[in-house]
Backbone and ligand atoms as CSV (ligand in chain L), in Angstrom:
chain,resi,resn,atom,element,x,y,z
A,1,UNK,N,N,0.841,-1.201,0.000
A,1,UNK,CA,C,0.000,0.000,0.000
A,1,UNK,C,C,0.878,1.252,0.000
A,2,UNK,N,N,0.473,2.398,-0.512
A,2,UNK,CA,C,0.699,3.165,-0.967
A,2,UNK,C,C,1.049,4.181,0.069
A,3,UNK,N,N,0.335,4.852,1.209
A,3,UNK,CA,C,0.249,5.137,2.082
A,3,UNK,C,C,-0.314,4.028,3.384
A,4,UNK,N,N,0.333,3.964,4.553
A,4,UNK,CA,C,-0.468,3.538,4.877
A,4,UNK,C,C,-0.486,4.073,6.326
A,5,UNK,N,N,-1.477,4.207,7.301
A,5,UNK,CA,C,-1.460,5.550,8.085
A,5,UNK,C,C,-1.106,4.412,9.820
A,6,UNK,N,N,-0.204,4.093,9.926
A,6,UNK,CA,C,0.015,3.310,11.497
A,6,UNK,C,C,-0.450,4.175,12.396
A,7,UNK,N,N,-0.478,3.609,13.719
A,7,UNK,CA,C,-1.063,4.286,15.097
A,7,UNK,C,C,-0.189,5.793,15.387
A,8,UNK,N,N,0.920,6.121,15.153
A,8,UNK,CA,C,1.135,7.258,15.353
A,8,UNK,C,C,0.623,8.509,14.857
A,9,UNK,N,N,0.062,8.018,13.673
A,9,UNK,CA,C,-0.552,9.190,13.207
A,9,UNK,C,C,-1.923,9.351,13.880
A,10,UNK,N,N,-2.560,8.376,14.453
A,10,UNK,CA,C,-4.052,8.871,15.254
A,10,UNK,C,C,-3.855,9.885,16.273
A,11,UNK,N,N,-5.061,10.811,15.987
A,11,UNK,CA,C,-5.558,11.561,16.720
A,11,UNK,C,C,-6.106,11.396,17.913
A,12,UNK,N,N,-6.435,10.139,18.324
A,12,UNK,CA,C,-7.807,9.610,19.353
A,12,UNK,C,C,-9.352,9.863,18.872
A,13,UNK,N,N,-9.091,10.834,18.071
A,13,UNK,CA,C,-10.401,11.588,17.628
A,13,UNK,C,C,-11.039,10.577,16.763
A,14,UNK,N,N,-11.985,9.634,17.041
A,14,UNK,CA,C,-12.371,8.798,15.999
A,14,UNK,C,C,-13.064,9.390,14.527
A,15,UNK,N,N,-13.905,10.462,14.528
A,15,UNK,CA,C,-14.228,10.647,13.371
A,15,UNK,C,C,-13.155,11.252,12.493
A,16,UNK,N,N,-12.343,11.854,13.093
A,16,UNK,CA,C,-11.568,12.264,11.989
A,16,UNK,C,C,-10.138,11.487,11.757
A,17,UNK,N,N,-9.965,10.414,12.661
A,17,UNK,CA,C,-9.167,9.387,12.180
A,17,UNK,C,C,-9.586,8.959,11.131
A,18,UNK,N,N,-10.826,8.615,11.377
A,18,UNK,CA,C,-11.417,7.835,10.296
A,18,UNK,C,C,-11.997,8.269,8.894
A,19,UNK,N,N,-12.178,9.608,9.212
A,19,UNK,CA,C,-11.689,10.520,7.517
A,19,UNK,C,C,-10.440,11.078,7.440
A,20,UNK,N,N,-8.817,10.591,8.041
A,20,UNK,CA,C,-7.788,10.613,7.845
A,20,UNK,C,C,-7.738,9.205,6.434
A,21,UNK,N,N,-8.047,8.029,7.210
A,21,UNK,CA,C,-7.959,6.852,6.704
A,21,UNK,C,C,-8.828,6.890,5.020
A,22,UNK,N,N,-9.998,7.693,4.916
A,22,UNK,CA,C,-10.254,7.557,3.651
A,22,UNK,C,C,-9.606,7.761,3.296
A,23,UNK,N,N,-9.252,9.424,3.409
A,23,UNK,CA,C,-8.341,10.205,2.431
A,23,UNK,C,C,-7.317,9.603,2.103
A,24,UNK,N,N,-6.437,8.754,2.796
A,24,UNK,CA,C,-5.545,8.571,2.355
A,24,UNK,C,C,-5.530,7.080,1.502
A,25,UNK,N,N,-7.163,6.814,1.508
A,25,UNK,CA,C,-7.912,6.130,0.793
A,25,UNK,C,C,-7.714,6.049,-0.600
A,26,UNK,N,N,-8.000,7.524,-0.505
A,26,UNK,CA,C,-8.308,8.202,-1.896
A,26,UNK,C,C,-7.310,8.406,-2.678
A,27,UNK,N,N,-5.960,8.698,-1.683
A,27,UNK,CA,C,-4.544,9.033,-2.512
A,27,UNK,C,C,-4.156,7.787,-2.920
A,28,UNK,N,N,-4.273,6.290,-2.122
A,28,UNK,CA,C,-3.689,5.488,-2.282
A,28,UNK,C,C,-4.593,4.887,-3.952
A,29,UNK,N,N,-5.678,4.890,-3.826
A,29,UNK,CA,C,-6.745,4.343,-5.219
A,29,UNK,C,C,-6.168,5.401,-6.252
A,30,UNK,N,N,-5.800,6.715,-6.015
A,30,UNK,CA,C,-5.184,7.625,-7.156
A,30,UNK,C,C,-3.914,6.905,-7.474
A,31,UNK,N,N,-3.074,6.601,-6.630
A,31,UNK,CA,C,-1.447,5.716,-6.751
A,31,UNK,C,C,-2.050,4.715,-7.838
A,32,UNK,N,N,-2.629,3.814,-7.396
A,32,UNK,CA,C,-3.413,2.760,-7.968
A,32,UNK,C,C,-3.761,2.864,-9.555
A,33,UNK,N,N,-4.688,3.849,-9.396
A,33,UNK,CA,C,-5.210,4.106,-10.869
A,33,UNK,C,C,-3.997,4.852,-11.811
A,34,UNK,N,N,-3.238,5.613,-11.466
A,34,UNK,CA,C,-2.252,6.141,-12.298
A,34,UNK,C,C,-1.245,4.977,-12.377
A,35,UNK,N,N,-0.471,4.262,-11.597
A,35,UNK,CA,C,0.156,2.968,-11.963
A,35,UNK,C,C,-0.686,2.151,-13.194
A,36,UNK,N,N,-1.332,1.800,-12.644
A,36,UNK,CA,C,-2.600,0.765,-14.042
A,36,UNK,C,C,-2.619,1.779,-15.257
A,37,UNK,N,N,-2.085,2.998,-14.950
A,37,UNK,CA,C,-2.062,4.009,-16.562
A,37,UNK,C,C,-3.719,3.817,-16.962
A,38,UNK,N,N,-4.645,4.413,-16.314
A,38,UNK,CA,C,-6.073,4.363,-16.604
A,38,UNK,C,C,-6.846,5.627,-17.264
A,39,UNK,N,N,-7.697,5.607,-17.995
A,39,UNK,CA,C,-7.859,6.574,-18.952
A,39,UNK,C,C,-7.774,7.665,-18.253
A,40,UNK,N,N,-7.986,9.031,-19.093
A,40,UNK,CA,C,-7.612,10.142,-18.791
A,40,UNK,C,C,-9.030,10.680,-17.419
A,41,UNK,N,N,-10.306,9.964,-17.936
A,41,UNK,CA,C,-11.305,10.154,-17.699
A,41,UNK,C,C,-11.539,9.429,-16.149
A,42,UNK,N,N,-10.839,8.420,-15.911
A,42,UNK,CA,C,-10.895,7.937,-14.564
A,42,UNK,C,C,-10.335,8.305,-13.777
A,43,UNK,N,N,-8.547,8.774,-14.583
A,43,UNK,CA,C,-7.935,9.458,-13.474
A,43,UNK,C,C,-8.611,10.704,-12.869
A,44,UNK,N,N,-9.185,11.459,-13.843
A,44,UNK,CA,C,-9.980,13.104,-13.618
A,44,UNK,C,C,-10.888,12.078,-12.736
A,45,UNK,N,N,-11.567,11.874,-12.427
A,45,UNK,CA,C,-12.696,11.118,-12.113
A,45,UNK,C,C,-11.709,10.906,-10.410
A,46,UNK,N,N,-11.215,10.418,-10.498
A,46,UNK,CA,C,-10.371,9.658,-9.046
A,46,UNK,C,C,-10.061,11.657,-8.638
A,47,UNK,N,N,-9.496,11.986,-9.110
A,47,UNK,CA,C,-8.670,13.184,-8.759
A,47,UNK,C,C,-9.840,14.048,-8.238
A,48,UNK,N,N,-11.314,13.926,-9.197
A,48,UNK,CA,C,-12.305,14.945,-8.576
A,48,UNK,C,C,-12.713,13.932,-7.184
A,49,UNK,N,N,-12.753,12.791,-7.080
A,49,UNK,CA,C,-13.049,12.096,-5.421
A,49,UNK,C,C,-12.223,12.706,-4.881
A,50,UNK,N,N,-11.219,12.725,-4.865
A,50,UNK,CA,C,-9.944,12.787,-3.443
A,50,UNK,C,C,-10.503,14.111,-3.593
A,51,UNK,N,N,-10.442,15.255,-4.770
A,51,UNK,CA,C,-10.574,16.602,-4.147
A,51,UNK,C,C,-11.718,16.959,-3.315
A,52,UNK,N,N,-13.131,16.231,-3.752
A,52,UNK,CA,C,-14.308,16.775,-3.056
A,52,UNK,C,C,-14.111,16.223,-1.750
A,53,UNK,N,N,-13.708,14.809,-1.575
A,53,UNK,CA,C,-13.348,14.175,0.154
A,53,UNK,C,C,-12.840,15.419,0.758
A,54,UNK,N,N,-11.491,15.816,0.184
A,54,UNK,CA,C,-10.730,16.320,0.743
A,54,UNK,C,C,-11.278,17.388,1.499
A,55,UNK,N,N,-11.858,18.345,0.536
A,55,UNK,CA,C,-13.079,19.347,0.984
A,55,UNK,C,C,-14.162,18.878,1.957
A,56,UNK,N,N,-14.336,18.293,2.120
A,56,UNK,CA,C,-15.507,17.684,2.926
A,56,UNK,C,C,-14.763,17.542,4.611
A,57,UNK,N,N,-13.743,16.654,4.153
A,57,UNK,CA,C,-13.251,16.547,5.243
A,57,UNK,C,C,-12.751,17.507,6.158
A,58,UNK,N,N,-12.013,18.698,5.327
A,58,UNK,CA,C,-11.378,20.125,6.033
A,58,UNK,C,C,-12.327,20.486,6.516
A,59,UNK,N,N,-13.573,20.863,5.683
A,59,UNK,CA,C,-14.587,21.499,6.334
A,59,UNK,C,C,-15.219,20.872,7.632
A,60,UNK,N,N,-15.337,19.722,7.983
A,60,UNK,CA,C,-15.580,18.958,9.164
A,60,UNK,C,C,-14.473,19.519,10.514
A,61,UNK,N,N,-13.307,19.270,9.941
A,61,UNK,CA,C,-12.297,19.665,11.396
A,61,UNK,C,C,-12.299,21.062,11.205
A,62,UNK,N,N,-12.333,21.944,10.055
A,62,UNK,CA,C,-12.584,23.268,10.291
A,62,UNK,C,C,-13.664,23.662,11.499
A,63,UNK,N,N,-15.012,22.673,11.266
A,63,UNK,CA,C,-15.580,23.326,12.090
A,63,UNK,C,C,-15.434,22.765,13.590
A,64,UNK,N,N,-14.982,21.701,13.604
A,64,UNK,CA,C,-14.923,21.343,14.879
A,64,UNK,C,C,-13.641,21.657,15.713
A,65,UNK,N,N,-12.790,22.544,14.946
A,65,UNK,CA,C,-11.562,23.072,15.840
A,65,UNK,C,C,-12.286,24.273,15.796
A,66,UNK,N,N,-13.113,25.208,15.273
A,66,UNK,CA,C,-13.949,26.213,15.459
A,66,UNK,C,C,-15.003,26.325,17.138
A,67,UNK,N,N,-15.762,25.052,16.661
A,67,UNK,CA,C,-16.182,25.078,18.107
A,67,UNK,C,C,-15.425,24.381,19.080
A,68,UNK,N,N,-14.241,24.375,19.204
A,68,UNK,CA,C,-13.306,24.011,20.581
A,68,UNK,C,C,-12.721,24.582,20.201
A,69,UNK,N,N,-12.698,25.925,20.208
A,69,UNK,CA,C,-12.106,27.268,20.302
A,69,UNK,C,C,-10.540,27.062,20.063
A,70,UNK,N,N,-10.016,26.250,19.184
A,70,UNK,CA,C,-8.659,26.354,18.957
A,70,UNK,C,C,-8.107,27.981,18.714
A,71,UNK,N,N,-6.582,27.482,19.026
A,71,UNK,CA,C,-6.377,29.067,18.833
A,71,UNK,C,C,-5.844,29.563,17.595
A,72,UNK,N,N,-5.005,28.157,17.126
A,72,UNK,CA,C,-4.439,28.608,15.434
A,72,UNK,C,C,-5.393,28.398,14.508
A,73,UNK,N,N,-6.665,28.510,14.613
A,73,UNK,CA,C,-7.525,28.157,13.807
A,73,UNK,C,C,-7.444,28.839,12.582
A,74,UNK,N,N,-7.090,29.891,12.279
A,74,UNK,CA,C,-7.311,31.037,11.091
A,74,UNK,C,C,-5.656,30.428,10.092
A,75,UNK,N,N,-4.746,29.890,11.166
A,75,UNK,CA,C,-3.379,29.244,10.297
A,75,UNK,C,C,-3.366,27.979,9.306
A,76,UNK,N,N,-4.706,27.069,10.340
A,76,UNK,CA,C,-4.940,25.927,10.318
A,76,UNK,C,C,-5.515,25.940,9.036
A,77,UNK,N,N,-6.221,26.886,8.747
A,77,UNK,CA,C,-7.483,26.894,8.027
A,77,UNK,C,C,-6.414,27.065,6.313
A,78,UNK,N,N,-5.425,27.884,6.490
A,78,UNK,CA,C,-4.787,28.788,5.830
A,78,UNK,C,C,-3.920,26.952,4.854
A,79,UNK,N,N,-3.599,26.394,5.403
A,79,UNK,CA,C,-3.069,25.526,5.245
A,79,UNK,C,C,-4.219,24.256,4.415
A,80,UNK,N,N,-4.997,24.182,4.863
A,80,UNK,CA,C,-5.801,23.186,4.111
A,80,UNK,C,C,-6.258,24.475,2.740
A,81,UNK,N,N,-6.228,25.389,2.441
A,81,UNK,CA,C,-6.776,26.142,1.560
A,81,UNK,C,C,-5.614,26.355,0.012
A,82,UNK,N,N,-4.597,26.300,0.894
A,82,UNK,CA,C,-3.062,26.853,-0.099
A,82,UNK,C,C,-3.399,24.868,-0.580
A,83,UNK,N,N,-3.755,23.793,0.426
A,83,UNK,CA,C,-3.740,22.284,-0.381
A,83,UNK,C,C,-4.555,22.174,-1.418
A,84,UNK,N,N,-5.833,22.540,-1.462
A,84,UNK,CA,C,-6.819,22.686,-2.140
A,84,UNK,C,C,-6.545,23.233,-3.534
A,85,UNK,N,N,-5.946,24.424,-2.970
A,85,UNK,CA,C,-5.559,25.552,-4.280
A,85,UNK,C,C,-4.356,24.560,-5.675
A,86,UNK,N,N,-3.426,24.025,-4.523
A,86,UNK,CA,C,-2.429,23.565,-5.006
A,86,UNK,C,C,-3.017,21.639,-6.352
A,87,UNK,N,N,-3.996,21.069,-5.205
A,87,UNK,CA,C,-4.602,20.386,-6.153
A,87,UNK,C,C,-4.822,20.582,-7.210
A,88,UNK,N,N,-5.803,21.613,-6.953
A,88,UNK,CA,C,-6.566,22.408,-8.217
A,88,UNK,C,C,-5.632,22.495,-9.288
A,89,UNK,N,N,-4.264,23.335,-9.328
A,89,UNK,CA,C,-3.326,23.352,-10.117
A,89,UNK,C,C,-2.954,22.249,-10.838
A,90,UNK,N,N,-2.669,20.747,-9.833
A,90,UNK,CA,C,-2.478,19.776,-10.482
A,90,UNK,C,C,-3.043,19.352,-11.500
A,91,UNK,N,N,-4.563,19.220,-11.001
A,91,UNK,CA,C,-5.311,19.069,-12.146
A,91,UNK,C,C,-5.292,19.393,-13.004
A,92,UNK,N,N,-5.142,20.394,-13.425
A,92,UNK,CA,C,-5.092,21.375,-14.556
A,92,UNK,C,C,-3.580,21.174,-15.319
A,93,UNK,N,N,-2.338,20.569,-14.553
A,93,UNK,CA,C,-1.611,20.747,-15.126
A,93,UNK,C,C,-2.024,19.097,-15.880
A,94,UNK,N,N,-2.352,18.366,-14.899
A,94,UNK,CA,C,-2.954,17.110,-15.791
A,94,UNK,C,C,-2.951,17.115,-17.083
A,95,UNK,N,N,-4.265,17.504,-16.956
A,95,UNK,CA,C,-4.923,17.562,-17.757
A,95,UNK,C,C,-4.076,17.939,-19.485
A,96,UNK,N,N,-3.054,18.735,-19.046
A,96,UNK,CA,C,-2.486,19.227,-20.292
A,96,UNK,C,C,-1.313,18.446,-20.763
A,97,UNK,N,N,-0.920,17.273,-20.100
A,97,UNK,CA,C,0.259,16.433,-19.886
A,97,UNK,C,C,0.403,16.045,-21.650
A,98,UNK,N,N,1.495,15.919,-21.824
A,98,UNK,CA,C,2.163,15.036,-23.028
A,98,UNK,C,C,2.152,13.374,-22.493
A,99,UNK,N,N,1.706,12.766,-23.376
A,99,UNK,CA,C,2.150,10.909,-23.169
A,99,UNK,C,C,2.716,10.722,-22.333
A,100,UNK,N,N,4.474,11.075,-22.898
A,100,UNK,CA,C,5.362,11.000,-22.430
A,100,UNK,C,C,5.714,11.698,-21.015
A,101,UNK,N,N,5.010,12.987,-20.245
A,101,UNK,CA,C,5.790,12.982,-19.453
A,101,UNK,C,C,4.563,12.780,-18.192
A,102,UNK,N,N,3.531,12.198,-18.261
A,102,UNK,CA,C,2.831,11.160,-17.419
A,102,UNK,C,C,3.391,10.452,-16.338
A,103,UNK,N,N,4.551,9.670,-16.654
A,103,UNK,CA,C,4.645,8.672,-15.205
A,103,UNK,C,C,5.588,10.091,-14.510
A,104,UNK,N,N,6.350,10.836,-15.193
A,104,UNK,CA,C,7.319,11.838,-13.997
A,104,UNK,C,C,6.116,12.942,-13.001
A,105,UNK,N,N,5.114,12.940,-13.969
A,105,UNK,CA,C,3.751,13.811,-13.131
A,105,UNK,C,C,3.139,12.974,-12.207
A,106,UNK,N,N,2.820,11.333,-12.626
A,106,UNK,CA,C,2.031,10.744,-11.866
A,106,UNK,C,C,3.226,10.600,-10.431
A,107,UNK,N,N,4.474,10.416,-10.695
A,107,UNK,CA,C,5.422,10.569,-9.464
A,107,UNK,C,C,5.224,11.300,-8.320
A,108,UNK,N,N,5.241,12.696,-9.345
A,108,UNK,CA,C,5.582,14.123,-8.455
A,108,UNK,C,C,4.273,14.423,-7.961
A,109,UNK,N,N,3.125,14.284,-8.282
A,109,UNK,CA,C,1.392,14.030,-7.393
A,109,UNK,C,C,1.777,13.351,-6.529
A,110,UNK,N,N,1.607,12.202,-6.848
A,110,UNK,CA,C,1.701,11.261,-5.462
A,110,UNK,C,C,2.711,11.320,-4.640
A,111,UNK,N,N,3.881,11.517,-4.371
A,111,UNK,CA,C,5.235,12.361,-3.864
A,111,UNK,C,C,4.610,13.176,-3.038
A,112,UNK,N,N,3.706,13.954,-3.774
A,112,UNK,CA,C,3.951,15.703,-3.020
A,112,UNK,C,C,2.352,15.160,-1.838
A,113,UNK,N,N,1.337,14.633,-2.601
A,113,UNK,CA,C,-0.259,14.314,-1.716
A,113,UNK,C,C,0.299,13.363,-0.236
A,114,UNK,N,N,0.981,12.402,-0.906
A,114,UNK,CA,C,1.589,11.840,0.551
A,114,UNK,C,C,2.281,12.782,1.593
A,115,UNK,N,N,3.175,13.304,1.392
A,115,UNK,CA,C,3.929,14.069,2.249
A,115,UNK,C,C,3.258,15.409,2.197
A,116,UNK,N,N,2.675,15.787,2.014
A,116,UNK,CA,C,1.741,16.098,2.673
A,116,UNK,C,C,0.915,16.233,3.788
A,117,UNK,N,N,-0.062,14.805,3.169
A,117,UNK,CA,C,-0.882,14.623,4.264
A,117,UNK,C,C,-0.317,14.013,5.219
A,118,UNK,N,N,0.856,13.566,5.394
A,118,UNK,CA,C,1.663,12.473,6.817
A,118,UNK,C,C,2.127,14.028,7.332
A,119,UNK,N,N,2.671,14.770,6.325
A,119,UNK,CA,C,3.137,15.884,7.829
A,119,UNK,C,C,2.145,16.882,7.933
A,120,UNK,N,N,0.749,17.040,7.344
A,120,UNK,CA,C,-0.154,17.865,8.095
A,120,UNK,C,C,-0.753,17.440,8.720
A,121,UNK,N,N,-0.665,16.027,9.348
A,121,UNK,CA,C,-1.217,15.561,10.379
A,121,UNK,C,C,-0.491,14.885,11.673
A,122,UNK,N,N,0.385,14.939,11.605
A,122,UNK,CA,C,1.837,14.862,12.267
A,122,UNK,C,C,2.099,16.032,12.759
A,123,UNK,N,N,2.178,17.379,12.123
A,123,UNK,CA,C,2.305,18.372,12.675
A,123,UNK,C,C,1.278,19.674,12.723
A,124,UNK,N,N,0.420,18.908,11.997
A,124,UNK,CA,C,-0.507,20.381,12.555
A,124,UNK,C,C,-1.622,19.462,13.117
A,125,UNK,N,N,-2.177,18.767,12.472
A,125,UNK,CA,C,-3.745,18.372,13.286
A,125,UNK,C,C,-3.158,17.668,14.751
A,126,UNK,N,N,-2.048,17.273,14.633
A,126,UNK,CA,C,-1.546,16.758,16.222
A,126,UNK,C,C,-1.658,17.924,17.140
A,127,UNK,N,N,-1.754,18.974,16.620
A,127,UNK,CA,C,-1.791,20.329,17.483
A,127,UNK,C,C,-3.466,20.314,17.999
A,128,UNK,N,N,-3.922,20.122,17.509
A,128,UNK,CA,C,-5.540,20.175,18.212
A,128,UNK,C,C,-6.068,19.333,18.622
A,129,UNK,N,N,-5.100,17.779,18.909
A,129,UNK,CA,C,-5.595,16.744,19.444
A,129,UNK,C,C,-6.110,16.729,20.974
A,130,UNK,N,N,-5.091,17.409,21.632
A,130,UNK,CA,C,-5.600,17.732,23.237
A,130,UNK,C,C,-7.063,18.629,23.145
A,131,UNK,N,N,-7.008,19.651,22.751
A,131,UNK,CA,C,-8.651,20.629,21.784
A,131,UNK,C,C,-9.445,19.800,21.823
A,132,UNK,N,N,-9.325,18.945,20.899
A,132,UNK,CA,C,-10.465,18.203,20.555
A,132,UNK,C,C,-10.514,16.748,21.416
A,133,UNK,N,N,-9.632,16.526,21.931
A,133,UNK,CA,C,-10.196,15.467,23.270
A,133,UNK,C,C,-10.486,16.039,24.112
A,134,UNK,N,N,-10.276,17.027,24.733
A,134,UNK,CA,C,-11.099,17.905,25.839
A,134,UNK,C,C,-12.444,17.961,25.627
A,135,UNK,N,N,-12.823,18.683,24.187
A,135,UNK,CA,C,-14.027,19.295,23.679
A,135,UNK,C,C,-14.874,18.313,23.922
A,136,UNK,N,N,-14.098,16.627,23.127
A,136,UNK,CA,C,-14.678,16.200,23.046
A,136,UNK,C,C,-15.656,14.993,24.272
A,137,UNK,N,N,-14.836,15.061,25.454
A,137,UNK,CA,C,-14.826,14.966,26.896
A,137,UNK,C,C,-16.367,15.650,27.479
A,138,UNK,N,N,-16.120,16.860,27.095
A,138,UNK,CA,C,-17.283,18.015,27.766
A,138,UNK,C,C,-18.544,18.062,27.150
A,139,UNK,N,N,-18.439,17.252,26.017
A,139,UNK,CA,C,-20.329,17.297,24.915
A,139,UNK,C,C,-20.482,16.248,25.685
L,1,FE2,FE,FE,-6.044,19.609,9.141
């Protein structure tokens, strides 16, 4: 597997462990489908899943480091937005790829989505884990 997310990376936080684990769901089925060299239309297709998850998911811990009053929240936020943005780009550069330089793109995606998501959750969502086990203590 492609990614695969061991116990250090948990939060305690079960729901959003457990939309850690899609996502990286989603990167690993993108690894997947670009290895198998799968039409242009599946990869777009895989690439629009991981992006809308992805969105879905920020917006979930967005709001729930919102209501447990985190304090880097406006940094936090700043960071899943520049990922988003940066997807977006990918896509697009996709989309415009030559034959030939396909597997060095399908590399440098999956390269950059992994490391990534292992160190924005390693080092930033580990920051709101005490936050959100408190918070989540007091509902
Ligand atoms: Fe995050």
């Amino acid at each position: 597997m492609f990614i695969q997310l061991t116990d250090e990376y948990l939060l305690g936080v079960q729901v959003i462990d457990e939309q850690h684990r899609q996502l990286c769901g989603w990167i690993n089925t993108l690894h997947d489908h670009l290895s198998q060299k799968l039409s242009t239309q599946e990869i777009t297709d895989t690439l629009n899943n991981l992006s809308d998850y992805t969105q879905e998911h920020f917006s979930f811990e967005e709001k729930t480091m919102h209501q447990a009053g985190y304090p880097e929240f406006a940094l936090h936020i700043k960071e899943h937005r520049t990922f988003l943005v940066k997807i977006e780009e990918l896509m697009d550069e996709y989309l415009l790829l030559d034959e030939e330089d396909l597997e060095p793109f399908a590399n440098k995606l999956t390269a950059y989505l992994k490391e990534w998501i292992l160190h924005h959750i390693m080092e930033e969502d580990m920051k709101i884990r005490d936050v959100l086990q408190n918070s989540a203590k007091s509902e």
